[in-house]
HTML snippet that shows the backbone in 3Dmol.js (N, CA, C, O; Angstrom):
<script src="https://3Dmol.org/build/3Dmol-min.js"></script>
<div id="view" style="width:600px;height:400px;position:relative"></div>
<script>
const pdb = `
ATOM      1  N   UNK A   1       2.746  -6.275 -34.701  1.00  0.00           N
ATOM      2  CA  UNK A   1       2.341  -6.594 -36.051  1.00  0.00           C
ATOM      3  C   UNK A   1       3.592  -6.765 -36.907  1.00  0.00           C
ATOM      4  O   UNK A   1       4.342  -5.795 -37.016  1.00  0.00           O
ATOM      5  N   UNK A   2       3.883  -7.900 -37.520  1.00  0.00           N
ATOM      6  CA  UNK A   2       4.824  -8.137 -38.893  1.00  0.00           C
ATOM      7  C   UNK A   2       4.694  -7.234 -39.650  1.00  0.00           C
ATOM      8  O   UNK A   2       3.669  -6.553 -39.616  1.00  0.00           O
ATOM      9  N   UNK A   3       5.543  -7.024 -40.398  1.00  0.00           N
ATOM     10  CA  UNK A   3       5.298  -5.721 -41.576  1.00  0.00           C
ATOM     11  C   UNK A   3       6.998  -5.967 -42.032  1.00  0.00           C
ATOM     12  O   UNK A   3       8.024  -5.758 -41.386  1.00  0.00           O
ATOM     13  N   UNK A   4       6.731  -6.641 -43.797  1.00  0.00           N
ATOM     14  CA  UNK A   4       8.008  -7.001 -44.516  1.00  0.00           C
ATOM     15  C   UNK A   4       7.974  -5.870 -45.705  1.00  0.00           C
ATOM     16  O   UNK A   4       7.070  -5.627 -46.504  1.00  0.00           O
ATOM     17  N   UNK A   5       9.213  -5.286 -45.559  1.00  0.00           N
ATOM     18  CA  UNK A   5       9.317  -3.917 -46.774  1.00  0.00           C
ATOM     19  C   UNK A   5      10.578  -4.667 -48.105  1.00  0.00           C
ATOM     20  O   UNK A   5      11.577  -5.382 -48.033  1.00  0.00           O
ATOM     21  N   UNK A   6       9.948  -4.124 -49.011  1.00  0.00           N
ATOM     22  CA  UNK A   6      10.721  -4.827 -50.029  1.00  0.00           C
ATOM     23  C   UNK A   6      11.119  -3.275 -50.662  1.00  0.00           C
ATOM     24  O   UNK A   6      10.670  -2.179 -50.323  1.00  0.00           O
ATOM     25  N   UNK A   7      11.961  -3.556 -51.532  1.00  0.00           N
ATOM     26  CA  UNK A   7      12.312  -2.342 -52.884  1.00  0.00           C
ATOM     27  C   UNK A   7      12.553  -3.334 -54.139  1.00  0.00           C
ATOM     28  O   UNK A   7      12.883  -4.513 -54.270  1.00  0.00           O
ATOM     29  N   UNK A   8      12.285  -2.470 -54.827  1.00  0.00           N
ATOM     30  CA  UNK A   8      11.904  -2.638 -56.647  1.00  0.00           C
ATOM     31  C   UNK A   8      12.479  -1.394 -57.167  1.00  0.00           C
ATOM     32  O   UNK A   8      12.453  -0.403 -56.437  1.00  0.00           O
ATOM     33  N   UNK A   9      12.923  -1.331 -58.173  1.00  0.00           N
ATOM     34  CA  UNK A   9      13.602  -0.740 -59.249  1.00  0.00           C
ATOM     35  C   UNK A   9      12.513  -0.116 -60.332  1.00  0.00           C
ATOM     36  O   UNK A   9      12.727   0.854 -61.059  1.00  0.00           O
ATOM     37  N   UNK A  10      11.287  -0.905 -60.269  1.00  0.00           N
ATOM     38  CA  UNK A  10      10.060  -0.388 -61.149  1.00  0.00           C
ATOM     39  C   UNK A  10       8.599  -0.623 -60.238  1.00  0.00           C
ATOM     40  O   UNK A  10       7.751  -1.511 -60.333  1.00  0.00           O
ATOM     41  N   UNK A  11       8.700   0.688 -59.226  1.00  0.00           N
ATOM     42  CA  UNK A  11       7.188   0.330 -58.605  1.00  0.00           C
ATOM     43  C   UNK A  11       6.414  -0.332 -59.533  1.00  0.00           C
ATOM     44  O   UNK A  11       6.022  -1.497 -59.463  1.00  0.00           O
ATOM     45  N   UNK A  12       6.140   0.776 -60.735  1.00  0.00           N
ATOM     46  CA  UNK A  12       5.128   1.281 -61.716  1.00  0.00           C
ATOM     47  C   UNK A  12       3.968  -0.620 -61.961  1.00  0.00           C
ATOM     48  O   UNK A  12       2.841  -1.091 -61.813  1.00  0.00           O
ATOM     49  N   UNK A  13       5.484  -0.995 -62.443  1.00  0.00           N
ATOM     50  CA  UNK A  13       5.547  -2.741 -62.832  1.00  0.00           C
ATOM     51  C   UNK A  13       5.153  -3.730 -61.793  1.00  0.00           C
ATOM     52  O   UNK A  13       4.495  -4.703 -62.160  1.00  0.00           O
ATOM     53  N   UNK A  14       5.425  -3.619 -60.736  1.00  0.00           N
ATOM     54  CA  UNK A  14       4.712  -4.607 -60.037  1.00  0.00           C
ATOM     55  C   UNK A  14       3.595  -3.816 -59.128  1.00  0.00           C
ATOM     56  O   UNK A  14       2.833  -4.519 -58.463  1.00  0.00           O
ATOM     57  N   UNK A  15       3.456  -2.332 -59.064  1.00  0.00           N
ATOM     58  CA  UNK A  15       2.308  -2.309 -58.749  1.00  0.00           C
ATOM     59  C   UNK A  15       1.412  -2.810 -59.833  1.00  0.00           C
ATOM     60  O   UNK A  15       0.455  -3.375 -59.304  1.00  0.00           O
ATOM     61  N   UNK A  16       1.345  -2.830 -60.949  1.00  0.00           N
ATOM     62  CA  UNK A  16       0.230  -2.795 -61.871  1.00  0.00           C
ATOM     63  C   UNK A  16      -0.101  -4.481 -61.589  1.00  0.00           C
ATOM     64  O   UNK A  16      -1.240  -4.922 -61.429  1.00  0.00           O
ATOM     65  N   UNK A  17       1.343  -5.429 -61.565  1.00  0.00           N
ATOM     66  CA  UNK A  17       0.981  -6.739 -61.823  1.00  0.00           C
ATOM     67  C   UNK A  17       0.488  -7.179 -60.168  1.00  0.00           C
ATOM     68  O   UNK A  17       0.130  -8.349 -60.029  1.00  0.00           O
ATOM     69  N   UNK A  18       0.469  -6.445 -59.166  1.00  0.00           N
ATOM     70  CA  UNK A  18      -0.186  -7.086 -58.051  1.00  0.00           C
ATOM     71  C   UNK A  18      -1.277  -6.211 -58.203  1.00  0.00           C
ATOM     72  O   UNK A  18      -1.882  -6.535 -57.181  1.00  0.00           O
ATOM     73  N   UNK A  19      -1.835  -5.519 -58.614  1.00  0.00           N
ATOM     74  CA  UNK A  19      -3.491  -5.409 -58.391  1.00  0.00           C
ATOM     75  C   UNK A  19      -4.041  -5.927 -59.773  1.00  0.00           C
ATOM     76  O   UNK A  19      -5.077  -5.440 -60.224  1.00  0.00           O
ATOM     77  N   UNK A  20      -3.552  -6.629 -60.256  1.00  0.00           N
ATOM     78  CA  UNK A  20      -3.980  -7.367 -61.829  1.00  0.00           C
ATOM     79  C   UNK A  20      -4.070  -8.557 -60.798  1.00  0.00           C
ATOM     80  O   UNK A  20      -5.272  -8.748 -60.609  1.00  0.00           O
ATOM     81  N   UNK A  21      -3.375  -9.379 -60.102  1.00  0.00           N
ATOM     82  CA  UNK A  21      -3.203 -10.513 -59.246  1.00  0.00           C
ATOM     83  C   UNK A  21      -4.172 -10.282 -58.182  1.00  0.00           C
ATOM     84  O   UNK A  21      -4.218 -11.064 -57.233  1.00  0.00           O
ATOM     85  N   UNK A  22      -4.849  -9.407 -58.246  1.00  0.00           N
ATOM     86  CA  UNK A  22      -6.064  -9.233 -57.170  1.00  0.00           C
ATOM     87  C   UNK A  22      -5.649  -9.327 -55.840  1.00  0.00           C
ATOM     88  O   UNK A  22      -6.458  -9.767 -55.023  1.00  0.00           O
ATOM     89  N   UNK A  23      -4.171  -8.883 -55.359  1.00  0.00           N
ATOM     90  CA  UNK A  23      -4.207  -8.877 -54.162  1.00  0.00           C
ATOM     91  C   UNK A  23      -4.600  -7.465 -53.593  1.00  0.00           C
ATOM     92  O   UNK A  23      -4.636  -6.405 -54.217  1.00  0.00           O
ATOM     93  N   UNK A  24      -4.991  -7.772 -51.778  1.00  0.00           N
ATOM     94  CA  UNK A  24      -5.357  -6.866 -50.852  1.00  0.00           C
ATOM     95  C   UNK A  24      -4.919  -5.435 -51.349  1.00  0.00           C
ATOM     96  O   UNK A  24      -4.445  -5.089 -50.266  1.00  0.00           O
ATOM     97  N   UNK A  25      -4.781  -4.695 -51.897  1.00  0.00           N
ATOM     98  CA  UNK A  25      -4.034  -3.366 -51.897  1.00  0.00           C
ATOM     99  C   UNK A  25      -4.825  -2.186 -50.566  1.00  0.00           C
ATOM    100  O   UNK A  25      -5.886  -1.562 -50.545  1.00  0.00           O
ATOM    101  N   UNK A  26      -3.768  -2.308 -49.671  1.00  0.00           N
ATOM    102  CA  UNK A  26      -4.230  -1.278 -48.457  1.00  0.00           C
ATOM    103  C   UNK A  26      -3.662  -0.026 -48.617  1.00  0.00           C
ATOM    104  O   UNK A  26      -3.954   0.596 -47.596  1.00  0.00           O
ATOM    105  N   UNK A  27      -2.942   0.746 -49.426  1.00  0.00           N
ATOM    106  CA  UNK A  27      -2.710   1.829 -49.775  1.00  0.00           C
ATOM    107  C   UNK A  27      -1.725   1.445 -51.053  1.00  0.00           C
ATOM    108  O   UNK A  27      -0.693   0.783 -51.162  1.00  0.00           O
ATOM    109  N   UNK A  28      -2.587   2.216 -51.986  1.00  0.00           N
ATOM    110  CA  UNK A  28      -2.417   2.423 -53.414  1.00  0.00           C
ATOM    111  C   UNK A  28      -1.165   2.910 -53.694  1.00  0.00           C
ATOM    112  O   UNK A  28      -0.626   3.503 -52.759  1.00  0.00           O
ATOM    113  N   UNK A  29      -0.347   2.796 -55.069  1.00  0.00           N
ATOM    114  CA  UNK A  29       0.728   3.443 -55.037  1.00  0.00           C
ATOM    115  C   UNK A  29       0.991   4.852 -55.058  1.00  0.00           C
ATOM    116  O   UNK A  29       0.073   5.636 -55.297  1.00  0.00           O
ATOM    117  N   UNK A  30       1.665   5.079 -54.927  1.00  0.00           N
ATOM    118  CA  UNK A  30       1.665   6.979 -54.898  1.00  0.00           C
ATOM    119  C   UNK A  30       2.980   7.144 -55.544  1.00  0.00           C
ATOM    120  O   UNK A  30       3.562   8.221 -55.414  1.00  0.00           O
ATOM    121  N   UNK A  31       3.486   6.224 -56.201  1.00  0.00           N
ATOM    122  CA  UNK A  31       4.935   6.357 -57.067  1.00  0.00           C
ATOM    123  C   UNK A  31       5.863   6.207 -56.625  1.00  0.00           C
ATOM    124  O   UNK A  31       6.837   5.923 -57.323  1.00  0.00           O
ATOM    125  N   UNK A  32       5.950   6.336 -55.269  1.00  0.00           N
ATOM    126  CA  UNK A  32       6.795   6.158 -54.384  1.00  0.00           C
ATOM    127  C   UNK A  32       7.172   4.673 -53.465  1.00  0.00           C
ATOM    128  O   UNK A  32       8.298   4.212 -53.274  1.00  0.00           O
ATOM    129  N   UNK A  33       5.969   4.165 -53.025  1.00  0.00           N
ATOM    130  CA  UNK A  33       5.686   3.189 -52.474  1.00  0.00           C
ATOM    131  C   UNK A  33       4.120   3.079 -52.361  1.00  0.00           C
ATOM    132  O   UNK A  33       3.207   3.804 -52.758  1.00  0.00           O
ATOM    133  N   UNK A  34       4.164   1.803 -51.613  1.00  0.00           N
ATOM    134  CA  UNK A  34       2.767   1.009 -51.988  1.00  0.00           C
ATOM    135  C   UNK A  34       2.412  -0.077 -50.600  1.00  0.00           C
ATOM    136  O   UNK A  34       3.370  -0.814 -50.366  1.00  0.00           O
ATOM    137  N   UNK A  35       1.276  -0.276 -49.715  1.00  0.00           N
ATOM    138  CA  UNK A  35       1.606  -1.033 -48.829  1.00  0.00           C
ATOM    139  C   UNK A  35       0.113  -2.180 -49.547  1.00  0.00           C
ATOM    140  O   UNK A  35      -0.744  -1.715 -50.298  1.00  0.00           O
ATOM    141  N   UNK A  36       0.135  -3.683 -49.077  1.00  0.00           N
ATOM    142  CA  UNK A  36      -0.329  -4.694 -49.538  1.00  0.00           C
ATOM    143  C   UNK A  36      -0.046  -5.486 -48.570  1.00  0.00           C
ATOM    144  O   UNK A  36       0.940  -5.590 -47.840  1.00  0.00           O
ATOM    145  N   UNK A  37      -1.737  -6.436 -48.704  1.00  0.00           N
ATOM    146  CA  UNK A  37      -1.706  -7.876 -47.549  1.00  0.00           C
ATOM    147  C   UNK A  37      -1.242  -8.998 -48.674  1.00  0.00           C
ATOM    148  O   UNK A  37      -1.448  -9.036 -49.887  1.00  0.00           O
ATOM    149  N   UNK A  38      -0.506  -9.929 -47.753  1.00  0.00           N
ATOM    150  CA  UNK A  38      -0.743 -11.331 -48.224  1.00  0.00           C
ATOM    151  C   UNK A  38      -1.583 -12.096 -47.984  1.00  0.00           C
ATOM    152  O   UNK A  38      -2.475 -11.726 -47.221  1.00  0.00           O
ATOM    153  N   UNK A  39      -1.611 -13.120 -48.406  1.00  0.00           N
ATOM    154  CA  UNK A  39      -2.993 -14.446 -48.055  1.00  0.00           C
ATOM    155  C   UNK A  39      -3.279 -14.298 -46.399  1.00  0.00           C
ATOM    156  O   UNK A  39      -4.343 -14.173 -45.792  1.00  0.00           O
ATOM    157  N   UNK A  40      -1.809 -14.367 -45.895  1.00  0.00           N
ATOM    158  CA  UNK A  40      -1.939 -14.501 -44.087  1.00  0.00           C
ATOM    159  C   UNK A  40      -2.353 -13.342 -43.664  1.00  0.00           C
ATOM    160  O   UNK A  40      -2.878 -13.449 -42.556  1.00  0.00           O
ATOM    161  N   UNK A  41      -2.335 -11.566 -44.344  1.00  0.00           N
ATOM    162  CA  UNK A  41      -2.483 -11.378 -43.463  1.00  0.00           C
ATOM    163  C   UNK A  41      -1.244 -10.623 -43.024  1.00  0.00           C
ATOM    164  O   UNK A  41      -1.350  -9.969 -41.987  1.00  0.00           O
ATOM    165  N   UNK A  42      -0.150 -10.620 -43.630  1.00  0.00           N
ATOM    166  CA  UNK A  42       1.016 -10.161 -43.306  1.00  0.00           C
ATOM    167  C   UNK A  42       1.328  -8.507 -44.229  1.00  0.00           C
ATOM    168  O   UNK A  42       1.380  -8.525 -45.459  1.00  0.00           O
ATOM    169  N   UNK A  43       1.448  -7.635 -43.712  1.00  0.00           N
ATOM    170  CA  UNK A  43       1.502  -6.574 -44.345  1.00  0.00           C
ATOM    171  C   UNK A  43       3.226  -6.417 -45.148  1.00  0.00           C
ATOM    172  O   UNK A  43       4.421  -6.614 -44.929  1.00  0.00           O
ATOM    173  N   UNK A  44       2.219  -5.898 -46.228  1.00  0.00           N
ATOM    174  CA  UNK A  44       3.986  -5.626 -47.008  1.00  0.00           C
ATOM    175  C   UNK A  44       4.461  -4.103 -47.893  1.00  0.00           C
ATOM    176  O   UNK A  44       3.869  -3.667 -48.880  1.00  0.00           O
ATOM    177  N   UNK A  45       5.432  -3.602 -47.361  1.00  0.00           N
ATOM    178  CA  UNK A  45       5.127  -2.291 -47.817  1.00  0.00           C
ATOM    179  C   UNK A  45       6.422  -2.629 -49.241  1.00  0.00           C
ATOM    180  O   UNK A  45       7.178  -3.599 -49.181  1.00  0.00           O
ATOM    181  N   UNK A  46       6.431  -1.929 -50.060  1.00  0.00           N
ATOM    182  CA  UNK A  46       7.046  -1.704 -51.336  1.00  0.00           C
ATOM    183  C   UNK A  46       7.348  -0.645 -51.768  1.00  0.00           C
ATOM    184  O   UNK A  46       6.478   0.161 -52.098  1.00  0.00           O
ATOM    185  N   UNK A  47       8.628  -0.386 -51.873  1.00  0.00           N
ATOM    186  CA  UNK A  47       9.643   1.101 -51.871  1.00  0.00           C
ATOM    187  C   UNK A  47       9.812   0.904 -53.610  1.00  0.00           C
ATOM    188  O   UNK A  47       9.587  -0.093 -54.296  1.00  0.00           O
ATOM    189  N   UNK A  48      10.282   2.224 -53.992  1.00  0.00           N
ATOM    190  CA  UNK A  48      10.994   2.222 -55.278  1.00  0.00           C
ATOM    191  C   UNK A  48      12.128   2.825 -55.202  1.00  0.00           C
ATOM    192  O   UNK A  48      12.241   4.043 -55.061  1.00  0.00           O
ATOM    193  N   UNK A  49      13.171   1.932 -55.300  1.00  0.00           N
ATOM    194  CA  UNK A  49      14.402   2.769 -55.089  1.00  0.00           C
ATOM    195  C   UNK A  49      14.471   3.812 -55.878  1.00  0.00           C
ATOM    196  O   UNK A  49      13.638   4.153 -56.719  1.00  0.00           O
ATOM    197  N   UNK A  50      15.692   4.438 -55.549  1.00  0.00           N
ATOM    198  CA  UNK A  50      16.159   6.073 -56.380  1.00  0.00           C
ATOM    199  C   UNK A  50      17.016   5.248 -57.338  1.00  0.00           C
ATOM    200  O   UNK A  50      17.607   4.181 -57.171  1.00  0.00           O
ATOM    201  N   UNK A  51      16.905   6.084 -58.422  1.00  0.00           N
ATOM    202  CA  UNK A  51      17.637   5.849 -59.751  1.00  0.00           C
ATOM    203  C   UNK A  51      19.078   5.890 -59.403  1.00  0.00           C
ATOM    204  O   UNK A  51      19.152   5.975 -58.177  1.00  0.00           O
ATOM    205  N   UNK A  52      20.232   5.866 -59.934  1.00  0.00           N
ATOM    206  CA  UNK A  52      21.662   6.644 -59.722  1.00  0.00           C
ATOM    207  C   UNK A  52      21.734   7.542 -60.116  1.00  0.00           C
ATOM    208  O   UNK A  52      21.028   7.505 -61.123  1.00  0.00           O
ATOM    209  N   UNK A  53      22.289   8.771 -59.993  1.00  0.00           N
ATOM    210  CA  UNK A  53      22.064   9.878 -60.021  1.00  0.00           C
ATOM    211  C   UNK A  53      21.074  10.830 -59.219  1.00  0.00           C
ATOM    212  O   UNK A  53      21.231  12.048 -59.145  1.00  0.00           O
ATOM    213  N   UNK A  54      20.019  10.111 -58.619  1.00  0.00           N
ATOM    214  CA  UNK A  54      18.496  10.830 -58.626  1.00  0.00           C
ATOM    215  C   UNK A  54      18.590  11.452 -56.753  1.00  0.00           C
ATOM    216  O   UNK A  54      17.776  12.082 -56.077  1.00  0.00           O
ATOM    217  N   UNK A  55      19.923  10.921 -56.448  1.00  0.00           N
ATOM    218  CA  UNK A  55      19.790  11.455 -54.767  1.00  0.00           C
ATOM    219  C   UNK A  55      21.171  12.374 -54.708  1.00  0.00           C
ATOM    220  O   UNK A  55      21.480  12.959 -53.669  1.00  0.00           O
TER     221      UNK A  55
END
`;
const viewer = $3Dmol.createViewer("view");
viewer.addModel(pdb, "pdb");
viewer.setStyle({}, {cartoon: {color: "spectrum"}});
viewer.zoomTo();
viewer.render();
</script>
């Protein structure tokens, strides 16, 4: 199975604007990360990086 992981700087922000965009959401965010289908079918998981300082 494909499975493309991205990171973002503001889960918060594009989780809100991809379930406003009505896509698949297969596990919800938890603040941390977030996993989501595309049209195909292709799973995509979504990290939130650490701040500077925060590790």
């Amino acid at each position: 199975m494909a499975m493309l992981w991205l990171e973002t700087d503001d889960l918060a922000t594009i989780a809100e604007r991809i379930v406003r965009s009505g896509a698949c959401v297969v596990e919800p965010s938890d603040g941390q990360s977030m996993i989501i289908t595309d049209p195909d079918g292709i799973v995509i998981e979504i990290w939130q990086t650490e701040e500077a300082g925060d590790g």
